[in-house]
N, C-alpha and C positions, 0 to 999 in steps of 0.2 A: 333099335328103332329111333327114326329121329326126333326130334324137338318141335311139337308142332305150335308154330307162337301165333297159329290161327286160332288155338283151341278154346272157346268162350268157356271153359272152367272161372272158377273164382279166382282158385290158387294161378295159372296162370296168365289171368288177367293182370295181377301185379308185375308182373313178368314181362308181360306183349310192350307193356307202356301205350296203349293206346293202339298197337298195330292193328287188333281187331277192328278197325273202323265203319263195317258195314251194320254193327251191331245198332238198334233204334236206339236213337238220345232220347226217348222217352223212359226207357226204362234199364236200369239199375241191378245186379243181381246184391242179395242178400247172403251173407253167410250160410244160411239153408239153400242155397241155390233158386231161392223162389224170389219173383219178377216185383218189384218196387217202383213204383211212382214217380219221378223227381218231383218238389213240390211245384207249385204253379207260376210259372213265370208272369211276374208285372210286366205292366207298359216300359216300366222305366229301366227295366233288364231288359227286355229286348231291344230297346234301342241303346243300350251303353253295350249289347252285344256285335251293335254293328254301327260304328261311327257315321257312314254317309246316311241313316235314316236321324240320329240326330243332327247332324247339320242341316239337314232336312227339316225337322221337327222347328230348331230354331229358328231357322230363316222364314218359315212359313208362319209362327209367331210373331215374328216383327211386323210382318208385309199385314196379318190382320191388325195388331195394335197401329200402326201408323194408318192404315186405311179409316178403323175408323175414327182417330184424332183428323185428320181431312174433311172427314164427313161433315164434322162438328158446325153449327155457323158463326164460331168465332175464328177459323180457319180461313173463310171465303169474306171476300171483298162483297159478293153479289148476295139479292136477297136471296133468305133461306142456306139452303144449302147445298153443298158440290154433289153433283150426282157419284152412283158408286164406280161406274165404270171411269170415270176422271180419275176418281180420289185412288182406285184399285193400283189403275195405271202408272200415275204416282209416285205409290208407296212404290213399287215393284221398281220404278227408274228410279227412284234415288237411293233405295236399296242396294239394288246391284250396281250404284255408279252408273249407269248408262246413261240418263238425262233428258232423252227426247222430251222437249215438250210437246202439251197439247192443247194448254193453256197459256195465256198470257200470264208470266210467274209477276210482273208484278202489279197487274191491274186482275189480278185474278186472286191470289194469298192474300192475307194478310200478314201483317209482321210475325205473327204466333205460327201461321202457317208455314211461314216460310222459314222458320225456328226449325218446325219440325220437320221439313224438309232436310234443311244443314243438319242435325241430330240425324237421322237416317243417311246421308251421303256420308258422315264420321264413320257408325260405324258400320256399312258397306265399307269401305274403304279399309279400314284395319281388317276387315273380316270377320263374321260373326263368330268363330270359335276364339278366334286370335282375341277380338274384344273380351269376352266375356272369361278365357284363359287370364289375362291381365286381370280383370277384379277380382278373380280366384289368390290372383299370385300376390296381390298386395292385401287381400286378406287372412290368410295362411297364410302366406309367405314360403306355400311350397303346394306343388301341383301332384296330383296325381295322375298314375298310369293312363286311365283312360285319359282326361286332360292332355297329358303329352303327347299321346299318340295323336289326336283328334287338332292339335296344336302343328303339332311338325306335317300332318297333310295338308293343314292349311297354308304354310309359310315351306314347305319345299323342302325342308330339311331331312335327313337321314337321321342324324343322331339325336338321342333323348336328350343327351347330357345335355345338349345346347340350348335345351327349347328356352331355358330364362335368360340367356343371352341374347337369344336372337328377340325374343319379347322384349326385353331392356331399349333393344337397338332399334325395334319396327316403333314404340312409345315416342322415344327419344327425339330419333327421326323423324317420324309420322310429324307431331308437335314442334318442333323446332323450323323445319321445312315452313310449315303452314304459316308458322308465325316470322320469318325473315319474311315469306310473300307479302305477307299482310303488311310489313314494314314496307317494302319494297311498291306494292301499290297504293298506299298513301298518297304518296305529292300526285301523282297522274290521277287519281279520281278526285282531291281533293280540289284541282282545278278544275276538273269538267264537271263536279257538281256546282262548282259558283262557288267555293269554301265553305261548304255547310255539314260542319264537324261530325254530327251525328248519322249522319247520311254516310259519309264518305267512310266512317269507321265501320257500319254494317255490310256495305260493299267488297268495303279491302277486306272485311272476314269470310263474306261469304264467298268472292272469289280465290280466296286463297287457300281456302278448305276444297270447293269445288275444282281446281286446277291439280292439287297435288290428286286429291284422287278421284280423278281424269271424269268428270262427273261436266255432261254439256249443262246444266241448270246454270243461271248468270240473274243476278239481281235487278239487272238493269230492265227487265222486258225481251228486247233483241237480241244482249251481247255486243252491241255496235260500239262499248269503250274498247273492248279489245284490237280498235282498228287505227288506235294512237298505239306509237313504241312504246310511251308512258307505264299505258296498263297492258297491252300483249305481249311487251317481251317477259317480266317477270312473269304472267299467266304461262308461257310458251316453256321456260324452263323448271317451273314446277312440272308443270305436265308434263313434259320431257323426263325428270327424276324418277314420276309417279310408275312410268314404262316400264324400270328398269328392274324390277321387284325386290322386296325384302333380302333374299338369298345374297341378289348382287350387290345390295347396300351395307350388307353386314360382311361380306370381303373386302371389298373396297374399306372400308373401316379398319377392319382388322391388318389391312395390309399396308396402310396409313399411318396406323399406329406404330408398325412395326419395320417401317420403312420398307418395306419389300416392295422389288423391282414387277413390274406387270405380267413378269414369265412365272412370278408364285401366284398369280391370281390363281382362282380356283379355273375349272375346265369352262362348270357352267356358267361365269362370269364373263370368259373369253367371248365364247362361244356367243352372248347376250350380247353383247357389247358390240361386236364386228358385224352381226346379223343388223342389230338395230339399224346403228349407223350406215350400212348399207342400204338399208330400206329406205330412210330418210331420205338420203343423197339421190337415191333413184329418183323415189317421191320429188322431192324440190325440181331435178333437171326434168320429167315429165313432164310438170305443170307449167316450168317457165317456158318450155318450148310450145307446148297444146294453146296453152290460155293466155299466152303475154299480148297477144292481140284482140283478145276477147272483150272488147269493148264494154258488153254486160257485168265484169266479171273485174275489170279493171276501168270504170268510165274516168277516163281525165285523171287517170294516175300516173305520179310519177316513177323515173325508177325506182328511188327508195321505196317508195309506197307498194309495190310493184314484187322487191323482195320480200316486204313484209308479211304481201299476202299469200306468195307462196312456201316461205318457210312456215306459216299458219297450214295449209293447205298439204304442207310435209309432213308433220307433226301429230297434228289433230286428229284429223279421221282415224289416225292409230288406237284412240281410246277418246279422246276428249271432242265433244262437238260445244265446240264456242264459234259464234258466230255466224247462224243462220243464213246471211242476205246474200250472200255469191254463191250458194253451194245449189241451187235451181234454176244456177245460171250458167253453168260448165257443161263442156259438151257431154253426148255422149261416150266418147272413149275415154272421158277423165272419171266418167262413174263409174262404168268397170272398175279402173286402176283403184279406183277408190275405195269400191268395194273389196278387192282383194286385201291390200291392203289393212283395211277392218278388218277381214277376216282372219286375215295370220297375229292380229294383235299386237299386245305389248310381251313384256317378260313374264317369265312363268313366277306365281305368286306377288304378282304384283295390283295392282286397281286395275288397270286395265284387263281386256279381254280379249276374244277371239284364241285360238290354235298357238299362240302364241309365239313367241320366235325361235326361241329355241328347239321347239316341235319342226316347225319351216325347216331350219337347219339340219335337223335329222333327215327328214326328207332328203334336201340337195346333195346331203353326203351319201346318204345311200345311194341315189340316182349317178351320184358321182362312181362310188365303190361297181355298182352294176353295169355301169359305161366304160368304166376302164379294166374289168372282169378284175378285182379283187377280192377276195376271199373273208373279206374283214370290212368296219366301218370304221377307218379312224382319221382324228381331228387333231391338231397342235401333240400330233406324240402320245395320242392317247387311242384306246381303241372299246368303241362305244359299245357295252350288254347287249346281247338277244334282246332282253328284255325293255330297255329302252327304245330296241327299235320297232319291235312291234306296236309298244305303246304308242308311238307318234301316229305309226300307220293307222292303226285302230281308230285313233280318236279324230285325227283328220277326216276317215270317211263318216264318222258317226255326225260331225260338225258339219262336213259339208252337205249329209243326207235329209239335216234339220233344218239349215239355211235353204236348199233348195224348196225342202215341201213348202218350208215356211212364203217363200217367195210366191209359189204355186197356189197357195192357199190366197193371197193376199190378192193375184191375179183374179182369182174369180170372185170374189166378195167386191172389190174395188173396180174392176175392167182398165187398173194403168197396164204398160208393158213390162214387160218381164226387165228392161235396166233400172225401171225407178222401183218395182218390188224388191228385185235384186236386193239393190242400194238397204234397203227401211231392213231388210232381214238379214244382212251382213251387219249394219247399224246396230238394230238389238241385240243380236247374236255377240258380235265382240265389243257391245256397251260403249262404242263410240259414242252416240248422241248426236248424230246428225241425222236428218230428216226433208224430205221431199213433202212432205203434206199425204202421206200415204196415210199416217194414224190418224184419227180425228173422229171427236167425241161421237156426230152425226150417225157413224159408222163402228157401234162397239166392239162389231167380233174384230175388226181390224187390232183394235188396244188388247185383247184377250190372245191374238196370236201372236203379237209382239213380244207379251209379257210373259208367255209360255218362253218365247226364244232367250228375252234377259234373262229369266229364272236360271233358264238353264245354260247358258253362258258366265251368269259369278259362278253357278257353284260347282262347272265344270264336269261333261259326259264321264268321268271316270267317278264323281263323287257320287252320281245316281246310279252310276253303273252298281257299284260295290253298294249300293240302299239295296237294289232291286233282286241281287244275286245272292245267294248261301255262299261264304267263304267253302272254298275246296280245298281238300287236301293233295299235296304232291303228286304226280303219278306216278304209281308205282312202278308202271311196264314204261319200259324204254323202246318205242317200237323202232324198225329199221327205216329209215329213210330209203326214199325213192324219189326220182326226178320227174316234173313234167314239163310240158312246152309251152312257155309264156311266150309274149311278144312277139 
């Protein structure tokens, strides 16, 4: 007779290792074979039993504590105090990096306010488990399992071993980055405020916190310094760095150090890097051909001024909205381009947001693999997982299923058309920061459907996926494939 390793005995439950699976997690047998309890799960085991409900837990923490530090009326310039759907709004854009204002940030905050404004774009920007992993690692001095795993979903990594490396190198970075900007924009605000020292040092901090991670919030009120070379080209390439996320910063490093030629870069470095820079260069030849005559958009500019605005115009809407005054002044087929754009994002575990680029990428390879009837996905001599490419697919329709309702929703609360909706729910969605006047206090479900779209663009459709689902086990049947007839 043979060996049945389904058999829920005692003695061959030691046996199965677990293969019995269908058996209830509630209960346990006993040496007498009779049914046992497990004891009662805390709040705080179930959620260290499933990472995406505390990233959850935590971010949902922040977004009330800074909400109600907002609230406060030593936060607000104006009598009394910031109503809650402003201060909610807020908390949630500078959270997730996004930035839309809806307030005038500096006839509106206060200096305390806008404190804690910058303190919530810090850490959105490191990432809430990343953050709060670092005060772990410099207290201990050594991370636990859950920690690690909850750490390398946030920064993209595969391996455990790495995760205090690549923390060492997101710290390092992050802080170093921020502070050359803040060097770098000194002399150019120091002049446009008149030389007035203390002014000009709160600026150059706050936009060079706000730049790297790609956060449209600006000190100034408008954002209008960033239309000298002064203060927009170093804004322009922190924000640029910010795109490129943790993963690619810490190869590039490591490959640096090591001298190795661009062909040792890692795959998903490659792959980050070519997509970007492609997008860009799209982006900038768009805009200079659509808007070089756009009198609104460039009034009495010259051509310097001209490239300025379009490599701004390249860049930005990838994650960072700096610079308000032309972006309600582009036609309508620059807001499409716009929006899409937003939407595909920056690099995968980076500030920025949106489907990211390397997601985009999978995409055109498959579309590619399926137009030239290949059997496989593959890139630079590599040939990309099943698993990876579902994942792309998957999350691009969940992204773009959200941005649409979102836009759809926005339609009928507001009565704009469906390009300027569009635009504001690609905006939230991939934490660009740019804005048409769709959000606005007047109108609060408008700021509650925006901030539903932020929330869920930092913490990305796969991290609430895995909150909302029970992990599964393998399948066990391997069923037979069969074809059917697409396209």
């Amino acid at each position: 007779m043979m060996n049945d390793d389904f058999d829920e005995n005692i003695g061959n439950a030691r046996e199965s290792h677990g293969l019995s699976w269908w058996v209830s997690d509630r209960y346990q047998r006993r040496a007498d074979n009779t049914p046992r309890r497990h004891r009662h799960q805390t709040l705080s085991d179930r959620l260290l039993a499933h990472p995406g409900r505390l990233t959850i837990a935590y971010f949902a923490d922040l977004i009330v504590i800074v909400t109600l530090v907002l609230l406060l009326p030593i936060s607000s310039r104006q009598e009394g105090s910031t109503d809650m759907p402003t201060a909610f709004f807020t908390a949630v854009s500078a959270l997730s990096t996004c930035g839309i204002p809806v307030v005038n940030m500096a006839e509106h905050w206060t200096i305390f306010g806008q404190a804690v404004i910058l303190v919530s774009i810090q850490l959105g920007g490191l990432g809430v488990m990343t953050f709060s992993s670092i005060i772990a690692l410099f207290i201990s001095r050594r991370l636990n399992v859950t920690q690690r795993l909850l750490t390398a979903s946030e920064l993209g990594t595969t391996k455990l071993s790495e995760i205090k490396a690549v923390l060492q190198v997101v710290a390092i970075s992050t802080f170093c980055i921020e502070a050359f900007t803040m060097l770098a924009l000194f002399p150019g605000l120091f002049n446009l405020n008149n030389h007035h020292v203390g002014r000009t040092l709160w600026e150059a901090l706050f936009y060079a916190v706000s730049s790297y991670n790609n956060t449209g919030f600006t000190p100034d009120a408008t954002g209008l310094h960033v239309q000298s070379w002064a203060v927009g080209l170093p804004v322009l390439v922190a924000a640029f760095i910010g795109t490129l996320g943790y993963p690619v910063i810490l190869n590039l490093t490591r490959c640096a150090r090591r001298r190795d030629r661009p062909r040792k870069w890692s795959l998903n470095t490659k792959l980050t890097l070519v997509t970007t820079f492609a997008l860009v260069g799209l982006n900038l030849v768009w805009f200079l051909i659509a808007e070089w005559n756009n009198a609104s958009v460039f009034a009495q500019a010259n051509p310097s001024d001209k490239l300025r605005g379009a490599l701004s115009a390249a860049v930005m809407p990838r994650s960072s909205g700096f610079d308000l005054s032309w972006v309600g002044e582009v036609s309508d087929p620059t807001k499409v381009v716009m929006s899409a754009m937003m939407f595909i994002g920056g690099g995968s575990s980076s500030t920025a947001g949106g489907i990211r680029v390397t997601t985009f990428a999978v995409l055109m390879l498959i579309c590619r693999a399926a137009f030239t009837g290949r059997s496989s996905v593959t890139v630079f001599r590599r040939r990309l997982p099943e698993r990876t490419l579902i994942t792309a697919v998957s999350v691009t329709i969940a992204c773009f299923a959200l941005v649409f309702c979102s836009a759809i929703a926005l339609m009928i609360v507001t009565g704009r058309n469906l390009t300027d909706t569009l635009f504001e729910a690609c905006s939230a969605f991939s934490l660009g920061g740019y804005t048409l006047g769709v959000a606005s206090p007047d109108n609060p479900v408008t700021l509650f459907i925006l901030a539903a779209a932020m929330i869920v663009g930092r913490l990305g459709p796969m991290t609430i996926a895995y909150a909302i689902n029970r992990p599964h086990p393998s399948e066990p049947i391997n069923y037979p494939p069969e074809n059917i007839v697409v396209g």
